[in-house]
C-alpha positions as CSV (number, residue, x, y, z in Angstrom):
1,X,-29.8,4.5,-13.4
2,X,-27.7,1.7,-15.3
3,X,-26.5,-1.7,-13.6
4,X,-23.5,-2.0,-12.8
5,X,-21.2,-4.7,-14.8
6,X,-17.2,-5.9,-15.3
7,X,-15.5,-5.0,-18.7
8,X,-12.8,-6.7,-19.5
9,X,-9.4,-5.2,-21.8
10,X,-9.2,-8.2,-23.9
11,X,-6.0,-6.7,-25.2
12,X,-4.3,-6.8,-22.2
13,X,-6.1,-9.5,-20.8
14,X,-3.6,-12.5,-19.7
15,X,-6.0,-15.3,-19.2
16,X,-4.9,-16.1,-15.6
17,X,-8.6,-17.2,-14.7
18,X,-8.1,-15.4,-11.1
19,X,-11.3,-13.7,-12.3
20,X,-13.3,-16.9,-13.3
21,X,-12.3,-18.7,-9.8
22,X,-13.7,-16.0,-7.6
23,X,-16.8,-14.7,-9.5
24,X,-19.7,-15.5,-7.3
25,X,-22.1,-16.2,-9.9
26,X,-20.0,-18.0,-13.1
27,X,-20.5,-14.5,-15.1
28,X,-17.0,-14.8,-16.7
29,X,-15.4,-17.5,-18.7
30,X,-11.7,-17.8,-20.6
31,X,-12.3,-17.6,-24.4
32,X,-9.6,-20.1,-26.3
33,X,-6.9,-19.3,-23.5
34,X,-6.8,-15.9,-24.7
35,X,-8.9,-13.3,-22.9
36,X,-11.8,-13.1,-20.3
37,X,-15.6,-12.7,-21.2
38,X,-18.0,-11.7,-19.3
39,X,-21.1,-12.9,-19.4
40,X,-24.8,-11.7,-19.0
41,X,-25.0,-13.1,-15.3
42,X,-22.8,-10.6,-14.2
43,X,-23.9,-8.7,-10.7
44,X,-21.3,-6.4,-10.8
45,X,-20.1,-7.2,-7.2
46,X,-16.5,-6.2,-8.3
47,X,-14.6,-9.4,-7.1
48,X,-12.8,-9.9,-10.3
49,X,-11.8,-6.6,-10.8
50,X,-10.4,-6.5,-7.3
51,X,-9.2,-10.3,-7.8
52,X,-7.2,-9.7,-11.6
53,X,-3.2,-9.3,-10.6
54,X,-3.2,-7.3,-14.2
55,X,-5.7,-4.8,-12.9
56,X,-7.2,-5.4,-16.7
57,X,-11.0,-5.5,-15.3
58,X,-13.4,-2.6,-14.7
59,X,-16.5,-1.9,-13.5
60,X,-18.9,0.4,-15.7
61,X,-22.7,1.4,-15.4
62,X,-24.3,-0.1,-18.2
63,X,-28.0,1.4,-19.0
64,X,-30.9,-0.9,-18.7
């Protein structure tokens, strides 16, 4: 069974940063003041999906 991480829709993405104030771990960061990335720390706790007021995050099992 895969881990469990955030994906972001960079085209829809509007760089709020809601996401990057309530990840626990400092997994996503704002590219340029465009989009959201998320990084390789990710735990997939879903806070920033459940944080992002354009509901433009998702959680997806990645395989290991």
């Amino acid at each position: 069974m895969g881990k469990r991480r955030a994906v972001v829709d960079q085209k829809l993405c509007v760089a709020c940063g809601c996401c990057v104030k309530i990840c626990p771990v400092q997994a996503i960061s704002v590219w340029k003041g465009l989009f959201a990335v998320v990084g390789d720390k990710c735990v997939g706790c879903g806070k920033c999906a459940k944080e992002c007021p354009a509901s433009v995050i998702a959680l997806e099992v990645r395989e290991q």
